[in-house]
C-alpha positions as CSV (number, residue, x, y, z in Angstrom):
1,X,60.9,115.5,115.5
2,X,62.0,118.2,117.9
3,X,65.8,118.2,117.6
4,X,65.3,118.6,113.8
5,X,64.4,122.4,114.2
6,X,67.4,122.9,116.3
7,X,69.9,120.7,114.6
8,X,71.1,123.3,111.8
9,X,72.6,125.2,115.0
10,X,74.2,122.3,117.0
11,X,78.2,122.9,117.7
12,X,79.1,119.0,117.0
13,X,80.7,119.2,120.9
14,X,82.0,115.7,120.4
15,X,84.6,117.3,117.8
16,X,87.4,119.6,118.2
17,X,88.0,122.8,116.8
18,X,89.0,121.6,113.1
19,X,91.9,123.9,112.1
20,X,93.6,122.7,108.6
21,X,96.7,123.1,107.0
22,X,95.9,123.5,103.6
23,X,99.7,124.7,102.1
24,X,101.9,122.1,101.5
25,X,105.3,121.9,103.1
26,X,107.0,119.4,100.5
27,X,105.8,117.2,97.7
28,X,106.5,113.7,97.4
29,X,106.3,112.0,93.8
30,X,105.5,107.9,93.4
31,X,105.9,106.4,90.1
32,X,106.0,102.9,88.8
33,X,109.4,103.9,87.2
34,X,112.2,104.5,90.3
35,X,113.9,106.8,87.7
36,X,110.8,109.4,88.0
37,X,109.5,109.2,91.3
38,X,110.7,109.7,94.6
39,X,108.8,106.3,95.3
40,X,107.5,103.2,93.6
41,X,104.7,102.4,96.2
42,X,102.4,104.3,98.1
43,X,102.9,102.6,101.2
44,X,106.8,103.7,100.9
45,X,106.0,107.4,100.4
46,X,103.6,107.2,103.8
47,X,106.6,105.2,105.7
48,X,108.6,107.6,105.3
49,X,107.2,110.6,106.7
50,X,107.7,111.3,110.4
51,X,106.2,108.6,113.1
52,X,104.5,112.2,114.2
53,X,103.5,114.5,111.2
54,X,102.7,118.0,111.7
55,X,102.8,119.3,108.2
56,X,101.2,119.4,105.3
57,X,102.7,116.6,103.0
58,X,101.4,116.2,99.4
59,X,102.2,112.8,97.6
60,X,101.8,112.8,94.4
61,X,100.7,109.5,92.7
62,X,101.6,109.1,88.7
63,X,99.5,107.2,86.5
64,X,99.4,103.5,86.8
65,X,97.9,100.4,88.5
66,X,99.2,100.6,92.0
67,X,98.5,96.8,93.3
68,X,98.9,97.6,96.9
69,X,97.4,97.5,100.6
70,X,97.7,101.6,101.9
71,X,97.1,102.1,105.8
72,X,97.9,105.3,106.8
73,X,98.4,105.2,110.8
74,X,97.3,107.4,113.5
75,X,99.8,109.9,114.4
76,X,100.3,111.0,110.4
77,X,98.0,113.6,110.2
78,X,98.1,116.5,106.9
79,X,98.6,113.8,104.0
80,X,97.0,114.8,101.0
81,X,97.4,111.8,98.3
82,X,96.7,113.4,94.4
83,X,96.6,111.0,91.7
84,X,96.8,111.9,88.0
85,X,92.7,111.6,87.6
86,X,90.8,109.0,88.7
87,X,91.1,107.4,85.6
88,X,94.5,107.4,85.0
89,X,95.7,106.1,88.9
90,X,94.6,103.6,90.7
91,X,95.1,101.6,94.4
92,X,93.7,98.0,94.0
93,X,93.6,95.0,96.5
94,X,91.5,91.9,96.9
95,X,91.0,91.2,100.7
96,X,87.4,90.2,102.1
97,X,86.1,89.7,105.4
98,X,86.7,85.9,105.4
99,X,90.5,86.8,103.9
100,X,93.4,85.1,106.8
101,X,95.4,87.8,108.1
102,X,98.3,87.8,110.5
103,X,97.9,84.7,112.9
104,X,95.5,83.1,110.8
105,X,92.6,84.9,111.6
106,X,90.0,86.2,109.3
107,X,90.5,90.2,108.7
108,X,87.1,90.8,109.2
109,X,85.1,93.9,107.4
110,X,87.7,96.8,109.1
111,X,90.4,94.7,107.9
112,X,89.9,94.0,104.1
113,X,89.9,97.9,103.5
114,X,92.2,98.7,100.4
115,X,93.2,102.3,101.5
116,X,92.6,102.9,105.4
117,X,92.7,106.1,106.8
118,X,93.6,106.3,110.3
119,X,94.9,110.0,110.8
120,X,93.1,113.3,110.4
121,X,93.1,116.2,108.0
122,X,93.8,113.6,105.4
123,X,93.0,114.6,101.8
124,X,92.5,112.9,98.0
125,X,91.8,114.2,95.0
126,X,91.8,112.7,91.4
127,X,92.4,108.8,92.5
128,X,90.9,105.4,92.6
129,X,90.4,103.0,95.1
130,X,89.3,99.8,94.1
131,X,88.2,96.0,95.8
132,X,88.7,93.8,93.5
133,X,87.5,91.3,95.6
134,X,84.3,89.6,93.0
135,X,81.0,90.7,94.2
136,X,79.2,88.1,96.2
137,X,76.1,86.2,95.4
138,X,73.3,87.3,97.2
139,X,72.9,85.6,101.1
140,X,76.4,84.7,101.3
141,X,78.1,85.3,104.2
142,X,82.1,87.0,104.9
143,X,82.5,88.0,101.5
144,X,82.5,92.0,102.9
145,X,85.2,94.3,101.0
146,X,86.7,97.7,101.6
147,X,88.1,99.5,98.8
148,X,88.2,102.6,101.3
149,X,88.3,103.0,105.2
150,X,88.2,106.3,107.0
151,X,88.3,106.1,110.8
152,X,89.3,109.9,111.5
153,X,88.0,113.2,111.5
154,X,88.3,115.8,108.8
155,X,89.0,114.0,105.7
156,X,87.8,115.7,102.0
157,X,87.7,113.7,98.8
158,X,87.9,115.4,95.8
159,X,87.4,113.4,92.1
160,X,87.7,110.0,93.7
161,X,86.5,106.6,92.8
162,X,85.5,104.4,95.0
163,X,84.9,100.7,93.3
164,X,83.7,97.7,95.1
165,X,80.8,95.3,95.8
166,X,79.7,94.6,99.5
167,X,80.4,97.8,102.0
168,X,83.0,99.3,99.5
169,X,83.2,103.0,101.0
170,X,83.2,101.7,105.0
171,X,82.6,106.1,106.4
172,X,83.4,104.7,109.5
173,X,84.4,107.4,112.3
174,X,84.5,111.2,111.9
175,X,83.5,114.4,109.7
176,X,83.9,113.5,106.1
177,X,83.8,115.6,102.6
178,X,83.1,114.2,99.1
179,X,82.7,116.1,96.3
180,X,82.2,115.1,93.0
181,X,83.5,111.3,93.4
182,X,82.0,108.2,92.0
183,X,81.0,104.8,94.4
184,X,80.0,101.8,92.9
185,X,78.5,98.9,95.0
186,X,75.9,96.3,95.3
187,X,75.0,96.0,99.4
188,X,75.3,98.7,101.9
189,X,78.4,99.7,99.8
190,X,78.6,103.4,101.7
191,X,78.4,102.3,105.4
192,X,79.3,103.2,109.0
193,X,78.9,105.8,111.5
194,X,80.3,109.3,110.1
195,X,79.0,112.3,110.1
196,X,79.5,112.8,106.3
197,X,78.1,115.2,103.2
198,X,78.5,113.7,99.7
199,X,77.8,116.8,97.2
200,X,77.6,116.0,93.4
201,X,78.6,112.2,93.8
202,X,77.6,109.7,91.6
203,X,76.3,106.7,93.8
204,X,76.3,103.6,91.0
205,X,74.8,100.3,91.8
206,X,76.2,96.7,90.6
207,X,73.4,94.7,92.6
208,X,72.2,91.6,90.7
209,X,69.1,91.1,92.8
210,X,68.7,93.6,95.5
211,X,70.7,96.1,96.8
212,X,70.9,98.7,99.7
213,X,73.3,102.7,99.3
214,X,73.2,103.1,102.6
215,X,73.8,101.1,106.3
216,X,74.0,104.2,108.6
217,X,74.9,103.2,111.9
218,X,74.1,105.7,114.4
219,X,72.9,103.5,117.5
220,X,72.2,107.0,120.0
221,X,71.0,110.3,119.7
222,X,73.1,111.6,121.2
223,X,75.7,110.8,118.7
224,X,76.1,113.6,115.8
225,X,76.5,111.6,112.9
226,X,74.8,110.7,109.7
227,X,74.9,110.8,105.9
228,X,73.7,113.7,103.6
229,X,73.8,113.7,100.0
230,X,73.1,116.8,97.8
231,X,73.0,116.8,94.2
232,X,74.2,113.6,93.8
233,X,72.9,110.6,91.2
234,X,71.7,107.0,92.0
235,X,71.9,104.3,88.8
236,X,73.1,101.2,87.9
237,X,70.8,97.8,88.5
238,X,68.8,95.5,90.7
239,X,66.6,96.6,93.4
240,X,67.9,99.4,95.9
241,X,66.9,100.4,98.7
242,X,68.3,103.9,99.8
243,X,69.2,102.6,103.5
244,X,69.1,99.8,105.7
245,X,69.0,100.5,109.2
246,X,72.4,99.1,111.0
247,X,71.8,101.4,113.7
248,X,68.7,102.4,115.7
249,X,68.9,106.0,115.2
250,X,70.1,105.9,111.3
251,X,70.1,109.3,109.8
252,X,70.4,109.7,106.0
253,X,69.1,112.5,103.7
254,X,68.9,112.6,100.1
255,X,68.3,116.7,98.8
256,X,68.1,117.5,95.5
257,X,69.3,113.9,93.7
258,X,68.1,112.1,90.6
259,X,67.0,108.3,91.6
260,X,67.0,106.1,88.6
261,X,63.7,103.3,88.7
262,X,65.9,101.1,90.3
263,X,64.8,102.4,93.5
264,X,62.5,100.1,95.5
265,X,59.1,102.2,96.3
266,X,59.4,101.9,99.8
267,X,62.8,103.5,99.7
268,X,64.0,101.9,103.5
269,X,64.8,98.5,105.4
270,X,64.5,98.8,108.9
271,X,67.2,95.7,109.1
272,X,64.2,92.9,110.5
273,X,64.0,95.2,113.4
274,X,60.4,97.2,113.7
275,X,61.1,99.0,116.7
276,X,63.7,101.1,114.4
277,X,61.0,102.3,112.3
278,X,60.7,104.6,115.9
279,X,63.8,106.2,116.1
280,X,65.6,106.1,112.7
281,X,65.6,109.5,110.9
282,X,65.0,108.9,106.8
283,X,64.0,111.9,104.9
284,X,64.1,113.5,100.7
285,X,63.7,116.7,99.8
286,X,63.3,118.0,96.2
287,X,64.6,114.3,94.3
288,X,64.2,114.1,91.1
289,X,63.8,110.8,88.5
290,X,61.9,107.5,88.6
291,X,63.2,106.2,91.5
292,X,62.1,109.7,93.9
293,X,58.7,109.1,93.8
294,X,57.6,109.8,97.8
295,X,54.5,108.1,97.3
296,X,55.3,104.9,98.0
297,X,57.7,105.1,100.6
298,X,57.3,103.5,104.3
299,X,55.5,105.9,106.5
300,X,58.4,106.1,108.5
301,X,60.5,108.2,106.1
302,X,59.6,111.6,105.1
303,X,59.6,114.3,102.3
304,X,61.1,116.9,104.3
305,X,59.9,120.5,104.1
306,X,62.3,123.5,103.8
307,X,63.1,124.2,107.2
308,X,63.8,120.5,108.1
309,X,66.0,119.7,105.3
310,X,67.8,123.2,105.6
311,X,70.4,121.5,108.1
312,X,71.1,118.7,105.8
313,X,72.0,120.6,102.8
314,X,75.0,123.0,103.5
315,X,78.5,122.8,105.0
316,X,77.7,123.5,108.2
317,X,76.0,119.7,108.3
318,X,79.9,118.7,109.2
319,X,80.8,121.7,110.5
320,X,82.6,122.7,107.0
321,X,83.3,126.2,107.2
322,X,86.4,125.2,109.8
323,X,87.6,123.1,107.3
324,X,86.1,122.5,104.5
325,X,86.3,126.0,102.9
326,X,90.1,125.9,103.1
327,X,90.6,122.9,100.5
């Protein structure tokens, strides 16, 4: 437990400097009409900005059903996608794991990802990303989908929906921000190894037996990542666990969130592996609702006191005054 007193001060050294552009340079407009917008597809609007971007390019998505794969590469960095609310525009694809892709091959969990984010600085507000892959029965095996994919560092979501069933919000690589977003999901449906806060977020579960929020997948520690949530409510049905352990060293907070009774008791899976129960780091702090009750919890999770859960529960978790602040 030593590193938790001086975690709140740790410089994330594997990260850069994070120095956003917030102003926009020029607006793009997509709309299902050609006579409106600029584009008709999403995908369009991102292929036509510069192989390199350096700007800040806002592309502004109309109402409508957008029945689309997105991938926004690498070396596009400063894209901020706005929708019309989250209600009113929405990305949708149906890849799974077990889904051929070019060659033949199965696409695999990173591959089935509606919307993937490859570049940094990116941004969303008001928008939905949706699977709409059918959610699997319980045991079976490739049936993985990614409504969303983030594999870069600095990326804020603002408003966003996040639909799916198995792994739907894949917080793969980097320092992630969501703020007042909804994710719905059955199994490990907010996954991967980011270092991420998620601040009055509505976490909604669709399991029909049991469930897990969380597969965290921090396998060192030495590596500075992890999942926070402040604020934020779990409901929906089935049994849920809070985490599953993917990865040895697992981190996941929960700080000041309402846990419907859907909440198994012992709150935590260490994924068949007992020797993670040694090295994972599980902890609440000040939870409210049926599901919060600390009591019955595996001894290897923790009700945190004020000074260890101080790290966990402001911007400075994902170094967010660099970046952040500036949205």
């Amino acid at each position: 437990m030593k590193w938790v007193s001086f975690v709140g001060k740790l410089k994330h050294t594997t990260f850069k400097a994070a120095m956003n552009k917030v102003t926009p340079s020029y607006t793009i407009t997509v709309d299902k009409n050609a006579a409106v917008g600029d584009f008709t597809c999403i995908q369009d609007a991102i292929d036509s900005l510069p192989i390199i971007n350096l700007v800040r390019v806002v592309i502004k998505v109309n109402a409508g059903v957008y029945t689309e794969k997105v991938s926004i590469p690498p070396t596009k960095s400063f894209i901020t996608i706005e929708g019309a609310g989250a209600d009113k525009t929405i990305i949708q694809w149906g890849d799974n794991a077990q889904t051929a892709g070019p060659g033949g091959k199965p696409l695999g969990t990173f591959g089935s990802a509606t919307f993937a984010v490859n570049s940094p600085y990116f941004i969303a507000k008001n928008i939905t990303v949706k699977n709409t892959s059918p959610a699997p029965p319980p045991g079976a095996v490739g049936k993985q989908a990614v409504a969303l994919r983030i594999s870069a560092d600095t990326a804020s979501f603002v408003g966003c929906k996040f639909l799916g069933a198995q792994d739907t919000l894949y917080d793969h690589l980097g320092r992630h921000y969501y703020k007042d977003c909804y994710i719905e999901g059955s199994v490990d449906f907010i996954f991967g190894n980011g270092l991420s806060m998620f601040e009055n977020c509505a976490v909604h579960a669709i399991a029909g037996a049991i469930g897990a929020v969380t597969a965290q997948a921090r396998k060192s520690i030495l590596e500075m990542s992890g999942f926070s949530f402040v604020n934020c409510r779990v409901t929906g049905s089935g049994a849920l666990y809070l985490g599953r352990a993917w990865g040895a060293f697992s981190r996941v907070v929960f700080a000041y969130t309402y846990m419907d009774n859907i909440i198994i008791p012992k709150g935590w899976y260490n994924w068949g592996d007992p020797s993670r129960e040694m090295t994972v780091f599980y902890g609440q702090y000040k939870c409210s609702g049926a599901g919060a009750n600390h009591a019955g919890r595996v001894p290897w999770s923790r009700e945190l006191t004020d000074e260890e859960a101080k790290p966990f529960i402001s911007l400075s978790f994902i170094d967010g005054s660099e970046w952040v602040s500036q949205i």
